[in-house]
C-alpha positions as CSV (number, residue, x, y, z in Angstrom):
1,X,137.5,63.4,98.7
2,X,136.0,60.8,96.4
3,X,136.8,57.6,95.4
4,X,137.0,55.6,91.7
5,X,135.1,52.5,91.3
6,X,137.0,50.2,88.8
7,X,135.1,47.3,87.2
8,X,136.7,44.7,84.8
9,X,134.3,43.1,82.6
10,X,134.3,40.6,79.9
11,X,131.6,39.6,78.6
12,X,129.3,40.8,81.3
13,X,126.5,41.7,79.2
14,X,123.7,39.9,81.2
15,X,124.7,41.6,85.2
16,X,126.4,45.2,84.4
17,X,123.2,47.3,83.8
18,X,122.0,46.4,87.1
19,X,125.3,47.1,88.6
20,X,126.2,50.2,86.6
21,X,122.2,51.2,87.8
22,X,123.1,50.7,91.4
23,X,126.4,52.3,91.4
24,X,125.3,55.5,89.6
25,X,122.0,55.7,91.8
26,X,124.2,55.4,95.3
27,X,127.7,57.2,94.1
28,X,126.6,59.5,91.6
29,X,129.7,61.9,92.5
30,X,132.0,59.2,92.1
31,X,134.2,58.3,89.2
32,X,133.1,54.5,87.6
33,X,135.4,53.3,85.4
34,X,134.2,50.0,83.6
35,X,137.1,48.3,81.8
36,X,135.4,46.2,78.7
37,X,138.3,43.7,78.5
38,X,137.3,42.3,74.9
39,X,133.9,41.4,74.8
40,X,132.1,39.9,72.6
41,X,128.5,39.9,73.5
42,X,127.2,44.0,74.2
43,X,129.0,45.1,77.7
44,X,130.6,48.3,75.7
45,X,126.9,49.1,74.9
46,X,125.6,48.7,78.6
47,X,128.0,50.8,79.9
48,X,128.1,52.9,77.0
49,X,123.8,53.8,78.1
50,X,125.1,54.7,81.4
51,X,125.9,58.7,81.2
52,X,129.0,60.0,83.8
53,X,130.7,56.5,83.3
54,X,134.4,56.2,81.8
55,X,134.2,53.6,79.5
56,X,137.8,52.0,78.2
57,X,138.0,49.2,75.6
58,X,140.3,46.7,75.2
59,X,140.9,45.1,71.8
60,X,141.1,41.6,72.6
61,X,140.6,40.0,76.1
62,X,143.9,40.9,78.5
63,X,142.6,39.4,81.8
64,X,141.3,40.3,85.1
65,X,144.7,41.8,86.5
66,X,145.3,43.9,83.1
67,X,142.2,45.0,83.3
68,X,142.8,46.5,87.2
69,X,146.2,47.9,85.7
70,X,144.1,50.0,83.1
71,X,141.8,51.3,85.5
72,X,144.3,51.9,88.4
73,X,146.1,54.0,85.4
74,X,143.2,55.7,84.1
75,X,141.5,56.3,88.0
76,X,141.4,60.8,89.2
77,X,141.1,59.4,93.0
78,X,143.6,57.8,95.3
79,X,140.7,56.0,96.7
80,X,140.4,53.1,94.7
81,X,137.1,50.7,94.8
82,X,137.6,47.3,92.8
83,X,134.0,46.1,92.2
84,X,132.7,43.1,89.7
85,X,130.7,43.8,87.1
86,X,128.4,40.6,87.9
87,X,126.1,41.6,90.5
88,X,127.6,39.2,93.2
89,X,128.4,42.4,95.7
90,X,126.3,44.4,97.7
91,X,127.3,48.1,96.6
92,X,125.9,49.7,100.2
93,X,128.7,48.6,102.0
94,X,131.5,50.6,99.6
95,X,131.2,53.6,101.8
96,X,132.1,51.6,104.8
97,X,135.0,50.3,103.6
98,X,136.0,53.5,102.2
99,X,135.9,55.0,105.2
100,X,137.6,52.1,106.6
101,X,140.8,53.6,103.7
102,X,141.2,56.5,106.5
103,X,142.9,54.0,109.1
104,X,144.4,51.6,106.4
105,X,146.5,51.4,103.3
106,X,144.2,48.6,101.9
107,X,140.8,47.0,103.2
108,X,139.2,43.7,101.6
109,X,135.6,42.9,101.3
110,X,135.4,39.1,102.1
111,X,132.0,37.7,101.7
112,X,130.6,35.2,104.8
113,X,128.0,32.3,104.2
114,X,126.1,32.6,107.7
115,X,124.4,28.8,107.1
């Protein structure tokens, strides 16, 4: 069974065709859903160049937790994959902790500075 990668952005212009070209290259069988949350700048037409990825459009900027709420609602998986649409996440390590959704009802990615 596959999974549904849900990314909020607003105003992500700058980081989500990097993202979107990562996520598409790795999970091409997966469902992306990128959640434009009001932008003003061109993040509906990044994700709009990207072919296979659900694209929904807020009107006017909801927030970060509407935003999860639309794509939780518009998601075909049970496995759910919250990702941002910045680039600050390595996308390799998504099928670890979707396997990791086998043994547990939730699993949270928690980034360590090894300095």
């Amino acid at each position: 069974m596959g999974f549904s990668i849900i990314i909020p952005a607003f105003n992500e212009e700058r980081g989500l065709s990097e993202v979107l070209g990562n996520l598409t290259k790795l999970f091409p069988a997966d469902e992306i859903i990128v959640i434009d949350d009001g932008s003003t700048d061109g993040t509906q037409k990044v994700a709009s160049a990207f072919k296979g990825i659900k694209l929904i459009k807020h009107e006017k900027n909801y927030g970060y937790g509407a935003s999860l709420k639309t794509g939780i609602a518009q998601a075909s998986n049970e496995k759910l994959v919250f990702f941002d649409a910045d680039g600050q996440h390595d996308a390799k390590i998504i099928p670890d902790l979707v396997a990791l959704l086998d043994e547990c009802d939730l699993v949270a990615g928690v980034r360590v500075n090894d300095l």
